[in-house]
N, C-alpha and C positions, 0 to 999 in steps of 0.2 A: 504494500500500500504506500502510494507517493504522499510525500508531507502535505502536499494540498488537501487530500483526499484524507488524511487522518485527521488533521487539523479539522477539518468540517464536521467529522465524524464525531471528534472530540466535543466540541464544539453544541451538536447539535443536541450530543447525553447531559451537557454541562448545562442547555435551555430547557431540557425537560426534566432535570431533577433541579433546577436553579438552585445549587449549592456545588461550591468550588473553594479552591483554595485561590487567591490571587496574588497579586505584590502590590504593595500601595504607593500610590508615587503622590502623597500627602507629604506634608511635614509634619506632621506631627511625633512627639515622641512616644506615642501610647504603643502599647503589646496589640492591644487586639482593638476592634471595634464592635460595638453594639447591632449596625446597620452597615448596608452599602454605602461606599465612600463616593462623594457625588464631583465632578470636574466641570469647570464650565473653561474652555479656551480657545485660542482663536487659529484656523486651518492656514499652513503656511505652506503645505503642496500635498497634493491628493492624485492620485491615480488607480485605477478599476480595470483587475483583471480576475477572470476566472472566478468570476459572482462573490467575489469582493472588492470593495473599497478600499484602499490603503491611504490615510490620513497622517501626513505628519503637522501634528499640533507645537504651539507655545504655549505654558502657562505658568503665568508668572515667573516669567525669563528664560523656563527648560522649556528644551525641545523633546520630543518624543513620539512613537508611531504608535497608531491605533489600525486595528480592520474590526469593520463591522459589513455584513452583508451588504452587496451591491447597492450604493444609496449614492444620490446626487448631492453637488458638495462643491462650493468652490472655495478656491482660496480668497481669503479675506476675510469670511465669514467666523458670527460667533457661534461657538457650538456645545450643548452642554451632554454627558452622557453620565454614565456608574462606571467604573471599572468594574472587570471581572475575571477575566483567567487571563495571565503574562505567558507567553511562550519566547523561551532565549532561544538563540540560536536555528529561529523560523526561519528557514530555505523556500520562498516562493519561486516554484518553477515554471510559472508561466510567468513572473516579471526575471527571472536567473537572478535575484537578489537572496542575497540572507540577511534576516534583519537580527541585530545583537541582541535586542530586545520588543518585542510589541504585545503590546494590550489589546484582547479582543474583547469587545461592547459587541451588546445585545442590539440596540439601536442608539442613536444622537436624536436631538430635540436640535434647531435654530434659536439662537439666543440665550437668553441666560435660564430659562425653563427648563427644569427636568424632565426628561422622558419617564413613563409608568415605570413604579419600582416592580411592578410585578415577575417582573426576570431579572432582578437584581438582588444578587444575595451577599450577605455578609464579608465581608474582607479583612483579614490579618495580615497589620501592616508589620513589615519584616522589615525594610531599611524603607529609609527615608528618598526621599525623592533628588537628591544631588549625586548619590550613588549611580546615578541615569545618567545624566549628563553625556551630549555625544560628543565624542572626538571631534575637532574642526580641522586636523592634519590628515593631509596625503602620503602615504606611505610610497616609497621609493619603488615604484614596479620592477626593478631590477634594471640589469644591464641590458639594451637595446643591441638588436638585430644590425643596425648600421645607420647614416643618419641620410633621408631621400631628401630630395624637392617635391614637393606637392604631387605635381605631376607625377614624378614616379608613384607615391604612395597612390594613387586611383589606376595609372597603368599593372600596378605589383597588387594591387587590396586583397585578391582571392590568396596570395602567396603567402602577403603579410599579418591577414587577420589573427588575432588572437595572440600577435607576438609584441614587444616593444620595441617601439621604432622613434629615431630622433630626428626633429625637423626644424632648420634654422629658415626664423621669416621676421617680418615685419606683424606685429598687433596691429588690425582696422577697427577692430568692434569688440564689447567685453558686453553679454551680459548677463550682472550678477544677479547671485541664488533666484536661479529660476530652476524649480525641481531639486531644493537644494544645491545645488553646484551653480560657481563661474561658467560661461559660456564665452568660450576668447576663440576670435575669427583670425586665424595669421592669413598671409599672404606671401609668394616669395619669388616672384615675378614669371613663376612657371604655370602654363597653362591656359587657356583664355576664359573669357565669360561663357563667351556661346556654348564651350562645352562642360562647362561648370567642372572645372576641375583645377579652378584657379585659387581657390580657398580652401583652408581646414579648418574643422571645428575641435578645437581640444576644450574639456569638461575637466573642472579640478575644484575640490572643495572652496580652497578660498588662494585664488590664482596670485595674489601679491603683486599686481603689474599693470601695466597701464596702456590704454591707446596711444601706437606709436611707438612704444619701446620693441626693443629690435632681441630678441629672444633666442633660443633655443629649449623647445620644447621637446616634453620624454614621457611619451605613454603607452598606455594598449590601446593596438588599431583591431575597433570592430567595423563588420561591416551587416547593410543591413539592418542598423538597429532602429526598433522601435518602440515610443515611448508612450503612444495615445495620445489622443488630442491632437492629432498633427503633428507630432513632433516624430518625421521620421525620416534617417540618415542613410544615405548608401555607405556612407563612409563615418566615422568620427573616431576621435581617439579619449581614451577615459584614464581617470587615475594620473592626469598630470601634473608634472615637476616644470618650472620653468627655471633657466638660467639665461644670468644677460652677458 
C-alpha cells in the first residue's frame, strides 16, 4: 500500500472513531488538553493533488503544512480549523515531495470561525510549536555534472535531468516565495526567444541575489515539471546554490 493510499486509509479510521493521538503546535506548556486545540491562520501557498489539498499556513510567525480533503483555498486567505493527526516524514507521491512534518484537518472554516467540532477530538500536546519551525537553507545538491549554457541545458535536458548541473548567466527577473521558493530567471546570451530556450528558471528557498547580478548557479535539472495552477516547466532546475 502507497503512502497516499495508507495515509487516506489512516485517515479515514481516524474520522470514524474521531479519537487520535496528535502533536500540538500550541504554545502552550500544559501535558495534555481537555478538548481539540483550535488554529485560526493565514494560507501562504496551497496546492491539490490526489483528493487532497496541501496548505502551507502562518501562524503567529511559524510556518507549517496542513492536508485536508480536496477543498478550494487561496492564498491570502484567513483560515481556521482543529488539529488532529501529525504525520513526519509524509512522502506525497503524486506531488514526489516529503513533507518533514504535516497536520491533517478534518475540514477548514474561512475566517476566524471554527469548523463543527464534531470530528474533532482531543489532542496531547507533546512539544510546543517552535520545535516546527522550517529550515529557510538550501542544502548543497552536490557536485555538478559540468557547467552548460542555457542552450545546451534544453538541447542535453533528457541526458541531464535528475542530475546537477552548473550555469553561469546574467539575473533578468527574481520572483520571490511564490510556492514557497525564489523564482530567479538567468539568461546567458544563448539561445533565442522564438525558440524559448533562451532562459532558465532556477527555484531556491531564499536565493540571496538580485536583478542583474551576474551568477553562477548549481542545481537539479528537472524536466517536465508540474506544479498546478499553470505552473508548468519543460525544463527548471531546483534546490539552488548561487555564486557571484
Amino acid at each position: 500500500m502507497n503512502n497516499v493510499k495508507l495515509a487516506a486509509w489512516i485517515f479515514s479510521i481516524f474520522l470514524a472513531l474521531s479519537a487520535t493521538q496528535a502533536w500540538s503546535f500550541s504554545n502552550s506548556k500544559s501535558a495534555s488538553y481537555p478538548g481539540p486545540i483550535a488554529h485560526t491562520a493565514k494560507v501562504v501557498e496551497t496546492m491539490s493533488s490526489a483528493g487532497y489539498t496541501y496548505i502551507r499556513v502562518e501562524e503567529k510567525g511559524i510556518k507549517y503544512w496542513i492536508a485536508i480533503p480536496e477543498t478550494q483555498v487561496s492564498v491570502g486567505e484567513e483560515i481556521s480549523f482543529y488539529e488532529q493527526m501529525l504525520m513526519e516524514d509524509f512522502t506525497s507521491r503524486s506531488l514526489n515531495r516529503t513533507f518533514d512534518r504535516i497536520l491533517f484537518v478534518g475540514a477548514i472554516s474561512k475566517g476566524t470561525e471554527l469548523p463543527t467540532q464534531a470530528k474533532a477530538a482531543p489532542s496531547p500536546n507533546k512539544k510546543a510549536l517552535e520545535q516546527h519551525l522550517e529550515t529557510q537553507t538550501t542544502k548543497d545538491p552536490g557536485k555538478p555534472v559540468g557547467q552548460f549554457s542555457i542552450s545546451e541545458v534544453y538541447d542535453k535536458k533528457a541526458e541531464l535531468s535528475g542530475k546537477v548541473i552548473e550555469v553561469k548567466g546574467r539575473i533578468v527577473k527574481i520572483s520571490q516565495q511564490i510556492m514557497g521558493r525564489d523564482w530567479v530567471h538567468i539568461k546567458d546570451g544563448t539561445g533565442t526567444e522564438q525558440e524559448k530556450n533562451n532562459k532558465l528558471i532556477f527555484r531556491a528557498t531564499h536565493a540571496g541575489v538580485a536583478v542583474d547580478d551576474e551568477v553562477v548557479a548549481k542545481g537539479v535539472l528537472f524536466t517536465n515539471k508540474d506544479f498546478g495552477y499553470g505552473y508548468h516547466y519543460p525544463v527548471i532546475v531546483e534546490d539552488t546554490l548561487f555564486s557571484k
